[in-house]
N, C-alpha and C positions, 0 to 999 in steps of 0.2 A: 018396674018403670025407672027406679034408681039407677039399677044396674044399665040399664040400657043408655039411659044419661052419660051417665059415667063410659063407656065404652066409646062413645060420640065425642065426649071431651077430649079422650087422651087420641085418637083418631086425628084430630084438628088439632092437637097441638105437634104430633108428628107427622102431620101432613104440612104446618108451618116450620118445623126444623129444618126437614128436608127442602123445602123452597128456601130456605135464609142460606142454607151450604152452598146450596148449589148455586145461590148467586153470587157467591164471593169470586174472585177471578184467580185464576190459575196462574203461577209462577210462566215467565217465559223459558222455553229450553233453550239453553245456552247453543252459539255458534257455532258450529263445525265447520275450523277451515284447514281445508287441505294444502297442502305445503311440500316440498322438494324437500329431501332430506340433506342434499351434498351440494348445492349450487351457491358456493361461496364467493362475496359476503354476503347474498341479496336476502336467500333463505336456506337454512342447514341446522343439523343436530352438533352441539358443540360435545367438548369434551364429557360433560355430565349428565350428557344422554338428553340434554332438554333441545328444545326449538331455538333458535337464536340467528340473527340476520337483521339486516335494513331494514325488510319488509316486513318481520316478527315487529320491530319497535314498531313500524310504521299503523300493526293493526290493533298495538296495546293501546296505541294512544288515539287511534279510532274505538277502542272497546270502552276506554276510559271514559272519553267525551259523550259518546251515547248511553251509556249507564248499560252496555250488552257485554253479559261473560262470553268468552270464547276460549274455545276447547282447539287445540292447534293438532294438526294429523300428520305427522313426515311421513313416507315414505317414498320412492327414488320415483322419477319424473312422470314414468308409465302408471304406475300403481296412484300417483297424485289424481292425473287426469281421470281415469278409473273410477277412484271415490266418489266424484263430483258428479257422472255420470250414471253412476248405482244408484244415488240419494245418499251414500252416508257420510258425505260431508256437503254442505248447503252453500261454501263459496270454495275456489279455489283464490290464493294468495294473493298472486300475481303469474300470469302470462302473458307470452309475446303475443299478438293480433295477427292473425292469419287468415285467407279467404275458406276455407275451412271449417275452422273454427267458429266463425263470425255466424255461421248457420247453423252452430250448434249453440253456441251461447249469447248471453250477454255483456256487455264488458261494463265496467263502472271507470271514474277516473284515469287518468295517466298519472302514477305513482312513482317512475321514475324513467328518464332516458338512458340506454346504454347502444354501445355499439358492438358487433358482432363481426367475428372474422375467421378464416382459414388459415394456420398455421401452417408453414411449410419447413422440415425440417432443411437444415442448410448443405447437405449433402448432396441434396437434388436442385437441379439445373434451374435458375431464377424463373419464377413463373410469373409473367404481365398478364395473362387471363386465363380463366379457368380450361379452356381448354387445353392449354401445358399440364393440366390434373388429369388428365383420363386417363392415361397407364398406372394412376394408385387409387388404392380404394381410400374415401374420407371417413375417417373417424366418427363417428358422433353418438350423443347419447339416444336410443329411439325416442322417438317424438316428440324431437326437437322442432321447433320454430321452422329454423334453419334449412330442413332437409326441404320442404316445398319451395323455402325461396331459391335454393341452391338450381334443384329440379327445374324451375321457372326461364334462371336463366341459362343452364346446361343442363338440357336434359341427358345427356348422356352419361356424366357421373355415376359411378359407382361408391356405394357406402358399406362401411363396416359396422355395425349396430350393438352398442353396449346398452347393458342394463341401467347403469348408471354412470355419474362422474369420475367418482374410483377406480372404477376396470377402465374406463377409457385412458385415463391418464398412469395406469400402470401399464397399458400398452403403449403411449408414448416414451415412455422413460425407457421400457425395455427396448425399442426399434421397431415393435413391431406394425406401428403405426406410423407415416413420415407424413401425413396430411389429418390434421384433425381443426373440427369447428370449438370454438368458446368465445367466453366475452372479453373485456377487454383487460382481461391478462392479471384478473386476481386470483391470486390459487392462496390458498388456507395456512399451507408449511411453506418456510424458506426454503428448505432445503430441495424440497421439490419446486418451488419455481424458480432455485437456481436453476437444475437440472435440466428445468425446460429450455428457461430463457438460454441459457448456452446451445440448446440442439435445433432450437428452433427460434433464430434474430426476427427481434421486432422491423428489421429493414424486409424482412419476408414474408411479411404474411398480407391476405388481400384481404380486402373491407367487404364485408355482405352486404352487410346493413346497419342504418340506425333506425332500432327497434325499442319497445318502451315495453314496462312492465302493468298491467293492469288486473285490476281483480276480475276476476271469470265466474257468472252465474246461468243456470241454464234458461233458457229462453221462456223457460215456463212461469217462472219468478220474479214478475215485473214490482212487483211491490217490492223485495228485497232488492230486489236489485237499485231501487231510488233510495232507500233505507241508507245502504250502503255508501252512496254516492252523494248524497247529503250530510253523511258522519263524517266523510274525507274531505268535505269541501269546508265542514267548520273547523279544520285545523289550519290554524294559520303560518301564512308561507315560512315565518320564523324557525317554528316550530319544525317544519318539516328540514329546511332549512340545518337545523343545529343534527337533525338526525345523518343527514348524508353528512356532514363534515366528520361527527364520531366514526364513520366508517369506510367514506372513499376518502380524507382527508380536507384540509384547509385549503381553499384558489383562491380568498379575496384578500389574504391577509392581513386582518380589520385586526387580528390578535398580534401574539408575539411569531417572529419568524424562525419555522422550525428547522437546523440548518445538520445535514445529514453530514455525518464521519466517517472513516476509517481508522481503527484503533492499530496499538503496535508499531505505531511508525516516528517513534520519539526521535530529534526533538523535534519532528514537526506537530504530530497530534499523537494520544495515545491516553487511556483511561487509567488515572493514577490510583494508588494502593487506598489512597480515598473513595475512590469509586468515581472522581468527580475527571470529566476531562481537564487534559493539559495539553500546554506545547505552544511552538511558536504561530501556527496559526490560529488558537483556539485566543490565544491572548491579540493577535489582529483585528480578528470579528469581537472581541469583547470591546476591544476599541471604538469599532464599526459601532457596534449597539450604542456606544456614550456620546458616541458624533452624530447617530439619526436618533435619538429616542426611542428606536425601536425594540421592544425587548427577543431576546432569543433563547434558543432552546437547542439541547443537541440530543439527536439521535446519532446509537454507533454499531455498526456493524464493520465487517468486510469491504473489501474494495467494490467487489463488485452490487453487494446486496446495497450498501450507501448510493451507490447511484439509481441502485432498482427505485430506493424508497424517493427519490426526486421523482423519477419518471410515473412510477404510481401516484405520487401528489402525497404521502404522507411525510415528506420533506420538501420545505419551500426552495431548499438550494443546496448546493453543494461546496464545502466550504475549499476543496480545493484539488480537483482531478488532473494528474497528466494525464490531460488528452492529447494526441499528434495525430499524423498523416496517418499511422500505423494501429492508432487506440483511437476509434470512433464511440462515442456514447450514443450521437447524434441528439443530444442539448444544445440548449445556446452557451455561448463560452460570456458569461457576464463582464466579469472583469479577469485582468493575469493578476493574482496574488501575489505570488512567488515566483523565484526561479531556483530550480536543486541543480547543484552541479554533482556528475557522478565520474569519481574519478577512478584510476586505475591503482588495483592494490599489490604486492608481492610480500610474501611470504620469509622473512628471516633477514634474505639479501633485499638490500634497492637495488632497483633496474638502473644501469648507466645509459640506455636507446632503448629504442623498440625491437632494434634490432636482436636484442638479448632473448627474444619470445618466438624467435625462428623456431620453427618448428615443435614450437611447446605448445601444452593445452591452456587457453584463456576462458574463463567462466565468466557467465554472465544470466542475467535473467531474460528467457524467454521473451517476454512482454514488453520490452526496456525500448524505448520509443527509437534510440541511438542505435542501433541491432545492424544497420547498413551502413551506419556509418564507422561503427566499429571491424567490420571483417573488411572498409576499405582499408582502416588505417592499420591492421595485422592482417594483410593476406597470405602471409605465410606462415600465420599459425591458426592451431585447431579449434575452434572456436565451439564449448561446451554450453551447453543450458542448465539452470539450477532454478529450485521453486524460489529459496529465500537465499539472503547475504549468512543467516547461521549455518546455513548446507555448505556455503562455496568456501567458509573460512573452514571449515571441517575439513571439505577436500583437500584444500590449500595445505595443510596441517599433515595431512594422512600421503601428501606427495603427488595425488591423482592430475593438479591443475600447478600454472605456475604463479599464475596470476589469476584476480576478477575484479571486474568492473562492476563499481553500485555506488546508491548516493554515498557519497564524503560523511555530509555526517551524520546521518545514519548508521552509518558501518562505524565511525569515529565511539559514536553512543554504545553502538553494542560490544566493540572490542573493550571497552574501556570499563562496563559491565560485567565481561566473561573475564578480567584479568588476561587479557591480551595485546593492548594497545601499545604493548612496546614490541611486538614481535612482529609488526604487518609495517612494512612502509610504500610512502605514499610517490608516485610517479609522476612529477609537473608535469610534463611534455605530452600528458593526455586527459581531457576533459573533454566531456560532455553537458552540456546548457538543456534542460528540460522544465518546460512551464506550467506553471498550475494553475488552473482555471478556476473561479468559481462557477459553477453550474446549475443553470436553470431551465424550464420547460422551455421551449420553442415558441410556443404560444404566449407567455406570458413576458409580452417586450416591453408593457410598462414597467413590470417589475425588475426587470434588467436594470434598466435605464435606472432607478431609484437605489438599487445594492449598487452599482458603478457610481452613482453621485455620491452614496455614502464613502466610499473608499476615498475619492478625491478630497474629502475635507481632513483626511489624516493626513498630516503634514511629516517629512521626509525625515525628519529627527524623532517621529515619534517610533517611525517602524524601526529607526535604524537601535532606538533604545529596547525596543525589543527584541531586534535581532540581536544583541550584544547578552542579551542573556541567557539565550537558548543556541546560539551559533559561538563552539567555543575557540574556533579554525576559525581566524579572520577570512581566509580566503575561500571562504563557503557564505561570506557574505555578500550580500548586493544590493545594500543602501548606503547611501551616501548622503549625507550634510552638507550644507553651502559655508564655504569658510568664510570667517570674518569677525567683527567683532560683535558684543553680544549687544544689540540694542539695549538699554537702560530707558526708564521712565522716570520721569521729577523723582517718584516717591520711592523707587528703588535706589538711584542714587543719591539720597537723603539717608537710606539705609545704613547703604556704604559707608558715605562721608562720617556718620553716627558711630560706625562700629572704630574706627580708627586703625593704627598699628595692629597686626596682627601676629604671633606668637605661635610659630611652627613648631613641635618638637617632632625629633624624630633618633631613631637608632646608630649611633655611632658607627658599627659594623654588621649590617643586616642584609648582604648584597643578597641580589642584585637591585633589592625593592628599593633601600635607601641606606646612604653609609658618608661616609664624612672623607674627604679628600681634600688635604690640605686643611683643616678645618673646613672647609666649606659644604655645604650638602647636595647631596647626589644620590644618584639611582631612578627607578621608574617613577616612585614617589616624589623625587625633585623635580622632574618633568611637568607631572597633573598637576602639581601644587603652583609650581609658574605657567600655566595655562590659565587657571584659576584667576591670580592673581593678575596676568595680563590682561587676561577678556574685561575684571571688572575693574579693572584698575584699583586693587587695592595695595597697601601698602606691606611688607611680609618680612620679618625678620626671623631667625634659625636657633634654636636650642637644639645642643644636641645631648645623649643619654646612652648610657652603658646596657641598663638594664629595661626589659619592657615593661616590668611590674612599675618602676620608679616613674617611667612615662606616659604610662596608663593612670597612674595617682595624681601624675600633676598635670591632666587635663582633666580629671573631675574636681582637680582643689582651685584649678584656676591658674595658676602657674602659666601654662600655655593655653594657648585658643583652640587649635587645630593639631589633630594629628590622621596621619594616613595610613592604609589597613588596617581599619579596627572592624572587629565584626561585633555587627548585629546581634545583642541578644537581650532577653527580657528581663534579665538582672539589671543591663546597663541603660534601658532606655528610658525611665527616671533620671539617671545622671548624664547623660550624654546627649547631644542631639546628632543624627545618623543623614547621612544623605544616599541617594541612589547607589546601588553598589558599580563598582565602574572598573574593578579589574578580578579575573578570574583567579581563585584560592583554594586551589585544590592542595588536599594534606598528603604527607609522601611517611614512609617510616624508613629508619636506617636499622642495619643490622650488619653484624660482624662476614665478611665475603662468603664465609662457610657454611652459615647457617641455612636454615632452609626460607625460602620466598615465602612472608607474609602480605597480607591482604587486606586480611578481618579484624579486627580487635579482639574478635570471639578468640583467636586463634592464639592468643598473649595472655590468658588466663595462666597466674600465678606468677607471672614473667616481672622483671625490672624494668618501666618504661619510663625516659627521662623526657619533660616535655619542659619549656621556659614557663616560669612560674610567672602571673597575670594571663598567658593567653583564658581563653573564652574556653577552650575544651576541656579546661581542668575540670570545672564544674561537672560538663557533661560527662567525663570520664570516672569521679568519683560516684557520679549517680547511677550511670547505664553498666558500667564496668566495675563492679566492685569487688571483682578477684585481681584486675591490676593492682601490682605494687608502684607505686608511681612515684618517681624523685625527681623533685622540682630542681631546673638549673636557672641561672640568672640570664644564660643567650644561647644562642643557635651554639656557636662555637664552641660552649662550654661541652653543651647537648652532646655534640659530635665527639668531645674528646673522654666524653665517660663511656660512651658505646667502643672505642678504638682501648681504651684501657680495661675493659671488662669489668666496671665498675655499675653497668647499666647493659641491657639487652637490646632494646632499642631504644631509638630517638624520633618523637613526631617532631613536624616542623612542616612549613610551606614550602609542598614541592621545587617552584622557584630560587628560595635559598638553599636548598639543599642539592641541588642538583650545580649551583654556583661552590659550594662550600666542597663539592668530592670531587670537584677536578684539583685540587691540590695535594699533591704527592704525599702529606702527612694522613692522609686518611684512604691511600688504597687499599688499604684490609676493609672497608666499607661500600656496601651497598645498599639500592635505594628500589623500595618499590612505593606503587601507589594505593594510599588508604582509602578502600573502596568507602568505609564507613562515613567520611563528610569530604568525596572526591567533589562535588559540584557547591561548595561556600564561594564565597565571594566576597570582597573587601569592600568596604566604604570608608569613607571619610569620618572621623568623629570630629563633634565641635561641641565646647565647653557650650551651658544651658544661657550664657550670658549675650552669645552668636549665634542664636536659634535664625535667628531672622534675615540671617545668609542663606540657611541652606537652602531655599528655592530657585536664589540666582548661581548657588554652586550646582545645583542639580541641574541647570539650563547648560551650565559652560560643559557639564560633563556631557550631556544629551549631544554636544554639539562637538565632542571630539570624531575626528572621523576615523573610521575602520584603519584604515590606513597607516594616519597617523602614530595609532593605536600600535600595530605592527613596527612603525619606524621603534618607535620606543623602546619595546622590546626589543629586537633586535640591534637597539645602539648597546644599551645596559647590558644583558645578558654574553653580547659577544666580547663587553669590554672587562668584564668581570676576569678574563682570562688575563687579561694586559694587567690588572694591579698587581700581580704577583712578580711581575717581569724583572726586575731589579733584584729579586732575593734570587731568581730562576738564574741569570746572569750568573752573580757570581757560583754558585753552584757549577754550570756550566765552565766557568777558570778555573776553580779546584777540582776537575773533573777532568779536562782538557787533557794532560799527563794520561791521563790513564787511558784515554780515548785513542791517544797516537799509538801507544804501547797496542793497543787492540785493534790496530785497524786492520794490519794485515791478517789476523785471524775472521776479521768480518768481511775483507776483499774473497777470501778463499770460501767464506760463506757465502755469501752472492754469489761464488761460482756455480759453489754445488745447488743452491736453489736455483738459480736461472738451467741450471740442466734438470732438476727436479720440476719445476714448472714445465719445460718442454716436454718430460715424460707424461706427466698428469695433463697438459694441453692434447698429448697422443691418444691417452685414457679416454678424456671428454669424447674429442672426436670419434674415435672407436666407439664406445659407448651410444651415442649419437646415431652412428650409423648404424648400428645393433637396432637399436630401436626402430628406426625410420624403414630395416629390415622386414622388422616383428610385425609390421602394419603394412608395409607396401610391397607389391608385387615385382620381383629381381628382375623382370624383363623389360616389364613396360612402364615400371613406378606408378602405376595406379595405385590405388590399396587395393588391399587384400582382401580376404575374406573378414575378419578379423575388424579392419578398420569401417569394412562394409556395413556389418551389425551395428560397430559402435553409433556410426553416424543414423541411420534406421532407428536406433532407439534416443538418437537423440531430437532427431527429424518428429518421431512419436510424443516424445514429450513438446515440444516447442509447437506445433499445431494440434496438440490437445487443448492447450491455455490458448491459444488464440484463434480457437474454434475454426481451424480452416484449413485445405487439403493439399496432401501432397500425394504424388505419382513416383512407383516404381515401372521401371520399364527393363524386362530382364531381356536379355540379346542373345542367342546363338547364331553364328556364322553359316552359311550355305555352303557346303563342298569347301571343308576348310581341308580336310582330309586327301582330297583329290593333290592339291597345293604341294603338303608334305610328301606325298606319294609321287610327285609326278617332279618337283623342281629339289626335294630334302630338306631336313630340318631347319639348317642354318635360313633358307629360303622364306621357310613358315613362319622363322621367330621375326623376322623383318616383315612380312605381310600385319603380323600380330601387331609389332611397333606404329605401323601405317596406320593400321585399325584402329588403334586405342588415339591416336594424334586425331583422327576424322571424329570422333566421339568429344572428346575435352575443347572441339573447337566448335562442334555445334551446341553445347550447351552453356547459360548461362556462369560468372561464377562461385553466384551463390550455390551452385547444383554439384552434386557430386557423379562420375563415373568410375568404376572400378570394374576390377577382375577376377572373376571366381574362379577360376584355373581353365584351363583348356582354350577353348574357342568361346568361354561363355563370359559376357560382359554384363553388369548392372549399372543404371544410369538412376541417381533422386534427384524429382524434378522438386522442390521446394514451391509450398507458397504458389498453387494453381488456382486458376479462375474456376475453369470448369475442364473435361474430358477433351471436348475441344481442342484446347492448347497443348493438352497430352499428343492428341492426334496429329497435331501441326509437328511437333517435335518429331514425334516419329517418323514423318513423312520425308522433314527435311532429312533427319540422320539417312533414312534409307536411300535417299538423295545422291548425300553428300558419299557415301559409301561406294554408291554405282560410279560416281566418274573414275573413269580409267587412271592407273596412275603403271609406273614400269618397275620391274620387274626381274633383275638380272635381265636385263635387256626383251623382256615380254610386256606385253602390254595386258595389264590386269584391271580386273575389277571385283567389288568383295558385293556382297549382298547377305542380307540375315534377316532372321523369322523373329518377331518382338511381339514378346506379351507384357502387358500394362494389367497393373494392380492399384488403385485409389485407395489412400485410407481416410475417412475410416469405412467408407461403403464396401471395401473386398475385402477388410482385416485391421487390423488393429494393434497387432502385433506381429516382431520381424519373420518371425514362422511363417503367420498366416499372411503376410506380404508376398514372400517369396514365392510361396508355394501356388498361391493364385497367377502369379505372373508367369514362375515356370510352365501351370497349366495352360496359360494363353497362349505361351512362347509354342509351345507343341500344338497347337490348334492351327497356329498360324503357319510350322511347316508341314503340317500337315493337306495343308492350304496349296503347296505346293511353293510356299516360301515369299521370300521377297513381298514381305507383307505386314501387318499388326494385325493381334486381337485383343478385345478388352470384354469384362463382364457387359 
């Protein structure tokens, strides 16, 4: 009975276990949501193989809020829908709504809006509706959205159907697709939506639809389905809000304003060895930001990727595009920033006209807005394309060009870099005016309107004090100051009145900067110092000093108040008070005429270099350069005369004096190159600590000197440097006189034989000349050649590569030219020929070129075409213009010819495959029975 007891107990107690288990409740299984693996940025697998997109953050923070793990499932668009429709995954991500679809699933929220379109490569002939699509198949990925709406409104379309985004978009890149569908133009790598964006312009493509993205459950799952769409709707709008700005970018600009660059383009913008931007417009919009309180930010790419990032929205603006008639972004043009002038360059010699470029090659870039109005103003010379100004100065160098066209100072920056800015000079009598825009979306005009107000509150002397530091060619400047005198306020002229007499010292003999004439003082530093003293009306009297060390001591002892060109350094700015720097001080070195051109300081290791003892670079030079042996002299003069007695190797010094000090004849054994090492210093003003409270209205007077002025200055000083010596030069010239007379009839007899040696070498040129103009153009009809044919075809290649747009060869054979020779003789045919080639050069543009391949076969490049079209109008006229009768050794004739037309880049791409497509036409068309064109 125990037993049996006992067997009942333990019975009911695991008959109780088992009932308490099994009413505990079961974990939930985590979400399965299926997802696109390649549809960037909405949803895709990033570099580390995980899930990542919009709509990834969008369902982490639906998973978050509902307390539901979710398990994310990529693969490519077909295999997504798939899952969803097997059971093994329980929602898909986000899909577009289609009548289809909608009877197969359920949709929860609208999770985001995008728009959808059809890319049309630029090749093919502008399409305004879809029916101009039906001779290509469209792109798409299978089971796209798109393909029913597409179908809805032309059913007749044909598709090409890829597995995923990847193959489709490597068929577009290769050609093999010229019509494909996607969204609104985010692709994942640069480099590939450069590729696109260049074969296929956002002015080309048509709008499908605005379509939106929503999560998709099957119809059978109404319970998740409300699950779902109750966790999306407790996230608030903020929230979702801060998600699309991390990924499509910023439109309300409630933050800082992100403003998009182009690096490499010093001194205008360019990313410095800090990593930080620089340059003259980076420091305008820093401006900008201090006048609106707005803060900013830059992004930097390329030319053309900076303006991608405006147009995508991950940059609010563009801080300064030349756009023209020829360079569309299609942005709105906010405000003009700037203007770049690009002048013309030559190579060893200056140009004395233009005339000197007759028949020479002039370089220029492709892209260069000025492009038409340059081969107006050389049309009688060859006019070459290069990607950068570092190519054309190579050419220039290597002999290929004679000249090229590009910004001033730009080029000015980079010869000046490469140790070449004394070998290029610059040509007045040709400029170009190019404007730069800052750039923003189309859509966003309040925003315009607000970066243009901010520009108006910078006032005309602030930009011009910026252009004076980054524009080192006054005449690449283009602001201007209002002269006059400087307003003063009670407490500023309280200042004044307070500071009293003022105490200038300066350099006895330190031309052209400043030096002492008659005792009085003079040079460019006697000019700014009475500007100074004008504007504020202060009072000024002159010390003058032998050495620079003794007048560098006695403005930190008090001695004097002010002295000019002192530089800026952290040693002196305890003792000194320093104002704006206000004239350019670039360092030069001297060395014996024989030696070889230095540059670098690297290059002076172990060397004698004599520098005046007090400048600012001693320091620098015994710190950075510690293999220079360096002997200190008391002035420039001394400098110069230890380097001419070989008592010193070189001499630093301020380009400006030194380039004043070796025009006199006691130092032609010396010359002067420029020390890259501190070529861009600059001078300021020093004033003793007791005058601090000047320098804001010396900084105002400097602010307010104009560019100009600036120039006059220079150019009084500097030209007159030559005139002090004139008196010692004199008498020389009367002790010399004697000797002169005694020599003339040896120099009358020399003028003779050079004026006959010039004649001979003026024969040589000419000759030479003609040689050339030979080597390239055809001896009958002066077309070019075969030769000069190529040249222009590959240069035609390049130049509508970069500017993504087509040109037409049109190759010509004659009709019964044969019969001509045969029937009237050669002399007869070479004149038909000459006729021929006159009818051709008059019906085409002349930016276009025609030439001659030898025989009866001619080549005509049509530049810069619309569409085939206009190729075909060309044709028709030439054939035209050919038929009318003209005479003939008293015969009445007329010519006629079979013309095959080749596009690039749709027939070829290169001069081969140009030719060879159009010679195939050309014989299609006599085959035709003549008097006709074909084209692909």
């Amino acid at each position: 009975m125990k037993t049996i007891t006992c067997v009942l107990l333990a019975l009911v107690t695991l008959l109780v276990s088992v009932c308490a288990t099994s009413s505990e409740p079961e974990p939930s299984p985590p979400l399965v949501v299926a997802m696109s693996n390649d549809t960037y940025p909405f949803q895709f697998v990033d570099e580390n193989n995980q899930p990542s997109g919009l709509l990834v953050d969008l369902w982490l923070e639906w998973a978050q809020r509902t307390g539901t793990k979710v398990i994310f499932k990529p693969s490519n668009w077909v295999r997504s829908t798939a899952n969803l429709e097997q059971g093994i995954a329980d929602v898909h991500m986000g899909m577009a709504k289609t009548a289809a679809r909608e009877t197969q699933y359920r949709f929860g929220p609208n999770l985001l809006n995008f728009q959808s379109f059809l890319y049309v490569n630029y090749q093919l002939p502008k399409a305004d509706r879809l029916q101009d699509l039906l001779p290509y198949k469209i792109g798409v990925v299978k089971g796209a959205a798109q393909i029913s709406l597409l179908q809805q409104q032309e059913p007749r379309l044909s598709f090409s159907y890829f597995e995923n985004r990847s193959d489709l978009l490597n068929a577009v890149i290769n050609e093999e697709i010229l019509v494909f569908v996607s969204l609104e133009g985010f692709l994942r790598e640069s480099q590939i939506n450069n590729a696109i964006s260049i074969q296929f312009p956002l002015e080309r493509r048509i709008s499908i639809a605005k379509m939106a993205f929503y999560p998709a459950i099957l119809k059978s799952n109404l319970i998740l389905s409300q699950q779902i769409s109750a966790g999306f709707e407790s996230i608030p709008a903020s929230v979702m809000d801060g998600y699309i700005k991390q990924w499509l970018g910023d439109k309300r600009y409630q933050n800082d304003i992100v403003v998009a660059m182009q690096s490499g383009v010093d001194p205008y913008v360019d990313i410095g060895a800090d990593g930080l931007p620089h340059g003259l417009l980076i420091d305008i919009w820093k401006l900008w930001s201090d006048k609106t309180g707005l803060p900013i930010r830059f992004v930097a790419g390329n030319m053309k990727q900076s303006v991608d990032y405006v147009k995508r929205g991950i940059a609010d603006v563009h801080l300064g595009y030349p756009e023209s008639a020829s360079i569309q972004t299609g942005l709105n043009r906010a405000h003009t920033i700037y203007q770049v002038t690009s002048r013309l360059f030559s190579y060893q010699q200056p140009l004395k006209t233009l005339s000197d470029l007759q028949g020479k090659v002039v370089g220029v870039a492709p892209t260069s807005p000025y492009l038409t109005e340059l081969i107006d103003a050389l049309p009688d010379s060859e006019i070459r394309y290069y990607t950068s100004v570092s190519e054309m100065i190579t050419k220039a160098k290597e002999g290929q060009i004679s000249a090229f066209v590009a910004a001033g100072a730009w080029t000015q920056h980079y010869l000046l870099l490469n140790q070449s800015w004394d070998q290029f000079y610059q040509y007045e009598g040709l400029n170009f005016n190019t404007d730069l825009y800052v750039l923003n979306r189309n859509k966003d005009v309040g925003f315009s309107e607000r970066v243009a107000a901010g520009f108006q509150q910078i006032s005309m002397a602030e930009l011009a004090q910026i252009e004076r530091k980054w524009m080192l060619n006054p005449q690449d400047r283009i602001y201007r100051e209002q002269a006059g005198i400087i307003k003063l306020t009670p407490e500023q002229q309280t200042i004044i009145a307070e500071s009293g007499p003022l105490k200038v010292g300066f350099l006895r003999d330190w031309r052209p900067m400043e030096f002492a004439v008659d005792g009085e003082y003079a040079g460019i530093n006697s000019d700014i110092i009475g500007i100074i003293a004008e504007e504020l009306g202060l009072t000024v009297t002159t010390v003058a000093f032998d050495e620079w060390q003794n007048l560098l001591d006695a403005l930190i002892s008090g001695d004097v108040d002010m002295v000019a060109s002192v530089a800026e350094t952290p040693d002196r700015l305890g003792k000194i008070g320093f104002s704006s720097a206000y004239w350019p001080s670039p360092w030069g070195i001297v060395t014996q005429y024989n030696n070889i051109n230095v540059f670098a300081l690297e290059e002076l290791t172990g060397q004698r270099v004599a520098v005046v003892e007090g400048y600012h670079i001693v320091q620098q030079l015994i710190q950075q350069y510690p293999g220079l042996k360096l002997v200190l002299v008391p002035s420039s003069q001394s400098g110069l005369k230890v380097v001419s007695e070989g008592k010193a190797d070189v001499f630093i010094d301020k380009v400006v004096n030194l380039s004043s000090r070796l025009r006199d004849d006691d130092y032609a054994n010396l010359k002067m190159s420029m020390l890259v090492d501190f070529a861009e210093q600059r001078s300021h003003i020093g004033v003793h600590p007791d005058k601090r409270a000047l320098l804001p209205l010396i900084n105002k007077v400097l602010a307010s000197i104009d560019p100009d002025k600036q120039q006059q200055i220079h150019q009084k000083w500097v030209g007159q440097t030559i005139e002090f010596g004139r008196d010692e030069y004199l008498k020389n010239v009367q002790i010399g006189l004697v000797v002169f007379l005694l020599l003339m009839l040896i120099v009358i007899v020399a003028l003779i034989a050079i004026r006959h040696l010039r004649k001979e070498v003026e024969r040589r040129i000419d000759a030479e000349n003609k040689m050339a103009h030979f080597a390239k153009h055809d001896s009958l009809t002066q077309l070019p050649n075969r030769s000069l044919i190529e040249d222009r075809l590959e240069q035609a290649i390049l130049l509508h590569s970069r500017s993504t747009a087509q040109f037409a060869v049109i190759f010509i054979d004659l009709d019964g030219f044969k019969l001509i020779n045969d029937q009237y003789g050669h002399h007869a045919g070479d004149t038909f020929l000459v006729h021929v080639s006159d009818v051709l050069k008059q019906g085409i543009r002349r930016s276009d070129t025609v030439g001659r391949l030898g025989g009866d076969e001619f080549v005509v490049i049509l530049n810069d075409i619309k569409d085939i079209k206009s190729v075909y109008e060309v044709a028709k006229n030439l054939l035209n213009s050919l038929a009318e009768p003209f005479y003939l050794q008293d015969n009445r004739l007329s010519a006629s010819a079979s013309i095959g037309i080749a596009v690039f880049p749709k027939d070829g791409d290169s001069i081969d495959g140009l030719l060879k497509t159009a010679d195939k036409q050309m014989y299609r068309a006599k085959n035709s029975g003549g008097k006709t064109y074909r084209s692909l």
